[in-house]
Every structure is written in structure tokens, then in C-alpha cells.
N, C-alpha and C positions, 0 to 999 in steps of 0.2 A: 504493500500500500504506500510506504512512504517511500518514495526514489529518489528523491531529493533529500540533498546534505541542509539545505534552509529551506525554512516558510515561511514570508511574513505577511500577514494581512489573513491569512486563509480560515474558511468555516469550512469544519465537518463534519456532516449531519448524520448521525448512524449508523457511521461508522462500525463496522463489525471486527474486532482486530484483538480477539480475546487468544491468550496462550501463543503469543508471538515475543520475537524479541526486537527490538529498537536498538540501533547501536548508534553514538554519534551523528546525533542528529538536533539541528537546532530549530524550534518554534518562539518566533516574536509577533505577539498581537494577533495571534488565533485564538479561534473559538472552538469550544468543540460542543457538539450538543446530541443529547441521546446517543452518545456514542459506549462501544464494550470494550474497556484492555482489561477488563479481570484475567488476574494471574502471567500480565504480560512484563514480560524483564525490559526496564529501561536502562541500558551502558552510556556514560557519557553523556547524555543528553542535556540539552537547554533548554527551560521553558521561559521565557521572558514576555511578564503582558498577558498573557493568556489567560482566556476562559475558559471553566467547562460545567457544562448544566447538565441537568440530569442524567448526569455519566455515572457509569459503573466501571470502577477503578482498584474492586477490591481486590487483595493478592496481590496487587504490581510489586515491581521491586524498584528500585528508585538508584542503583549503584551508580555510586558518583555522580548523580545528574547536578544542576544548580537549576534552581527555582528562583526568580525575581517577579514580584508586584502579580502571583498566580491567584486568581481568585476559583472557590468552587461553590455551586450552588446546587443543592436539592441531588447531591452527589451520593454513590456509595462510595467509601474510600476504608472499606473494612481487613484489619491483620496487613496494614503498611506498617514497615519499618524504616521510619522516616531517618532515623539516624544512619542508616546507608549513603546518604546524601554525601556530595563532593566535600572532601578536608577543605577547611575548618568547620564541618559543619554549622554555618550559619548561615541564615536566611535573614540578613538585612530586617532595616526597621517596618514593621507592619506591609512584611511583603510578601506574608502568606496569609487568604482570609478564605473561613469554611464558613456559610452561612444553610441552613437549615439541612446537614448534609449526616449522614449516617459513617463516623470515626471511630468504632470500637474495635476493642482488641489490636491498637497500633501501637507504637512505641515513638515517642520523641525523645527520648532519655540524652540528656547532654546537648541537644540543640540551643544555641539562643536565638529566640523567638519575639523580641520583643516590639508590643504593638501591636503583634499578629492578633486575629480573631478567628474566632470559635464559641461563634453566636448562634443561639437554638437549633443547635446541633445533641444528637446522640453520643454519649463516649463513654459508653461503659468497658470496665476494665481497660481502660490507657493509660501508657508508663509516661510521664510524666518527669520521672526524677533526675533531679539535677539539669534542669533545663532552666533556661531565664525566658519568663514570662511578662516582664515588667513592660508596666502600663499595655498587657493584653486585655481584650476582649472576649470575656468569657462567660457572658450572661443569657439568659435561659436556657443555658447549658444542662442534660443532665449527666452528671460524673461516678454514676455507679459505679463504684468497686474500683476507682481508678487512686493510680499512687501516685504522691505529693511528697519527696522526698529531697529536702537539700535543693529546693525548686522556688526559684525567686520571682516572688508573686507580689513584689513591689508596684503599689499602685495598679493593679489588676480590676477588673471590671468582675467581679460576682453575683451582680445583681439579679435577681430572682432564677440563677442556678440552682440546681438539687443536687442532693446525695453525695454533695463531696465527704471527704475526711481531710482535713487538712488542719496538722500540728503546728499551732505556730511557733512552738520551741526547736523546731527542726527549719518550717520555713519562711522566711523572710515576708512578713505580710503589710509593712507598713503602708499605711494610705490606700490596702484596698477597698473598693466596695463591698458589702455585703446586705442582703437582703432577711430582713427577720420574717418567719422565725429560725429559719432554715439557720442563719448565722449562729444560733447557739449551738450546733457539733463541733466549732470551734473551743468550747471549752471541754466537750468529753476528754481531751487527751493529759487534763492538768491534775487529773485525781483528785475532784472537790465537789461536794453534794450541791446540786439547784436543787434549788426548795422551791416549790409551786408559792406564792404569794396571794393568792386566792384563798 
């Protein structure tokens, strides 16, 4: 499908392109929509500017690609391991954003992300730790079962997210938002009784 070393400008509409592999290949300012790469290996690759909507992306592999300004919407993007991404693993300032898009069972462990968003999105059980999140977007998020470890959540957005756990003696939480009453699991982790006040 792809023969081309670059793309720029191009929409793909439906793309069928599940259990292939991508090697060295650059996308700037494409779209992609209803398109399938589940379980497809990306090598190398650039995505710069790009969109993709109602895409099914779960299983890909992402080795060594570089992501810039990637937005995804209404996406699957289930069991990625984002930290495969090109050394230094980082995605610049708010230049990854998932908005209503199904993220569980992924891993960002050690990326920093910050600015990025991960707004009313699914993300049950994702790794999470040691990744910088500062000043992310991560509200009506739900974070079932997901881990918050040594994960700098400096000025982060939580506002009316669910189900996190998130220790603030482990991680850095100054000036985030939080939404009550959801925001009290933030004290489960300090060993101290809430007494109903009623």
C-alpha cells in the first residue's frame, strides 16, 4: 500500500492494512480515517501533523518511529507499547493528543509527555510509570487499574476522571486538578481513617 518513502497532505479512507509491516516511511499532515493497522509493525517511521479517526490501531508496534503534533480521535489504540518509540523517547510538548479513543493495556513507562492529552478516553490497566505528565490533559479519563509510579503529574488536568490510584508520596502532584469526590482515593494511600461527617 505504501510505495512511497513520503506523504504529505494525503487522506486514507479505509484503508485495510492490518498484520503488515511499515519500514521507513514518512507521513506529514495526513489523515487517516476508518482505516485497520491492528497488529501492524511500524520501523522507523514519521508521523508529523497527522490525523487519524476512527482507526483501529491496536497491537501496532511503534519501533523507533517519532510522533510530532499526532492527534487521534474515536480510535482503538489497544496493548501499544509506546515506549518502543525512537531514543530519547520523547514526544515534545503537547504533541501527542487521544480524545474519546479506547488506550488500555498500553504502556508509556518512561516517556515524557508533557501537555499531551488523554481526554474521555478508556485506559484501563496502562503503565504509566515514570513518565512526565506535566501540565497533561487527562480528564474524563477512566484509569482503571492503571499505574502511577514515580510519574510527574505536575499540574495535570484530572478533572472529573475515575478510578485512578495515584500516591502522592510517590508522585509528584503539585497544582493538579482534581474532581471530588473521586479526588479522595488520593488519601487511601497515607494510612489515616475518613470519618463520614454526617
Amino acid at each position: 500500500m505504501f510505495i512511497e518513502e513520503e506523504y504529505y497532505d494525503e487522506h486514507f479512507v479505509e484503508a485495510q492494512y492490518s498484520q503488515q509491516e511499515v519500514t521507513s516511511v514518512r507521513f506529514y499532515d495526513c489523515t487517516f480515517t476508518k482505516c485497520d493497522f491492528s497488529e501492524t509493525v511500524f520501523k522507523d517511521c514519521k508521523f508529523s501533523g497527522c490525523t487519524f479517526e476512527n482507526c483501529n490501531l491496536s497491537l501496532i508496534q511503534v519501533l523507533d518511529c517519532d510522533f510530532s503534533q499526532v492527534s487521534f480521535t474515536h480510535s482503538k489504540l489497544i496493548g501499544i507499547n509506546w515506549a518502543e518509540m525512537a531514543p530519547p523517547r520523547k514526544v515534545g510538548s503537547g504533541l501527542l493528543r487521544f480524545e474519546e479513543c479506547t488506550l488500555s493495556h498500553s504502556t508509556f513507562i518512561g516517556l515524557t509527555l508533557p501537555k499531551s492529552v488523554i481526554t474521555k478516553c478508556t485506559a484501563k490497566n496502562v503503565d504509566f510509570r515514570e513518565s512526565d505528565l506535566t501540565e497533561a490533559d487527562m480528564s474524563y479519563t477512566d484509569f482503571s487499574e492503571s499505574l502511577f509510579d514515580r510519574t510527574n503529574l505536575t499540574a495535570a488536568d484530572f478533572s472529573f476522571a475515575t478510578n485512578y490510584m495515584i500516591d502522592p508520596g510517590l508522585n509528584p502532584i503539585r497544582k493538579a486538578k482534581f474532581t471530588l469526590p473521586e479526588a479522595i482515593s488520593l488519601l487511601y494511600c497515607m494510612d489515616i481513617q475518613l470519618i463520614d461527617g454526617d
